[in-house]
C-alpha positions as CSV (number, residue, x, y, z in Angstrom):
1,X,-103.4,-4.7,11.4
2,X,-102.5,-2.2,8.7
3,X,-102.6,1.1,9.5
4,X,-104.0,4.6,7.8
5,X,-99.8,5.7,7.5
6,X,-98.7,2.1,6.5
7,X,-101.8,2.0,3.7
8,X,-99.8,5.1,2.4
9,X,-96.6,4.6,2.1
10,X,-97.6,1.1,0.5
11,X,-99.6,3.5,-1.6
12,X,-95.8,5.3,-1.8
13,X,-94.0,2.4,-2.5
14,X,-96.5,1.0,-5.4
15,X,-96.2,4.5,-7.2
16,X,-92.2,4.4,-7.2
17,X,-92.7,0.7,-8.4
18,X,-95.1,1.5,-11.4
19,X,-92.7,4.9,-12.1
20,X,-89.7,2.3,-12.4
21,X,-91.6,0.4,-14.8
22,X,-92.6,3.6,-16.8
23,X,-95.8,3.1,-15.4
24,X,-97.4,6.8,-14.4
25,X,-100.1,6.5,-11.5
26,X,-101.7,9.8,-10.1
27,X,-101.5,9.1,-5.8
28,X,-105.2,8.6,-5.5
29,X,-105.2,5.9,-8.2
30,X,-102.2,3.7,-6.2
31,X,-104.3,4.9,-2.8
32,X,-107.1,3.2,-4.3
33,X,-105.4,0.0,-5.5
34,X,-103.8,-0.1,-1.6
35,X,-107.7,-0.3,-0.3
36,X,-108.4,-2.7,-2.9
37,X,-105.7,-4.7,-1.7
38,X,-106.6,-4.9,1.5
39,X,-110.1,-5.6,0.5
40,X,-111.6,-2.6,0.6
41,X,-113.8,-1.1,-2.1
42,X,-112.6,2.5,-1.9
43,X,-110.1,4.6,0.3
44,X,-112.8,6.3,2.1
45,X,-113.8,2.8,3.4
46,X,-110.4,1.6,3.9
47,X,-109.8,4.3,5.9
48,X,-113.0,4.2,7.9
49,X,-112.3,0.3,8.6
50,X,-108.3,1.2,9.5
51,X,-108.8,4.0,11.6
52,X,-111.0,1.6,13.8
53,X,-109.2,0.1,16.8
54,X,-109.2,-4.1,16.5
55,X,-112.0,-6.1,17.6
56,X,-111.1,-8.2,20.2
């Protein structure tokens, strides 16, 4: 299970990406596509669902 710290550096890692690309991305715009990507429909909620500890 992804984590709060993964979900950012993804965030991070997507920024960097776009930059490379010329793409600029404020950090709560590539935070929100991370939570979209994990199906989430905001960060709030993806980090509400992450912080969780795994059903078992």
């Amino acid at each position: 299970m992804t984590t709060v710290d993964q979900a950012k550096a993804m965030a991070k890692r997507l920024r960097a990406a776009l930059a490379a690309r010329n793409f600029a991305v404020p950090p709560a715009t590539a935070l929100e596509l991370v939570a979209a990507g994990l199906g989430h429909d905001d960060w709030n909620t993806a980090c509400a669902a992450l912080d969780r500890p795994a059903e078992i």
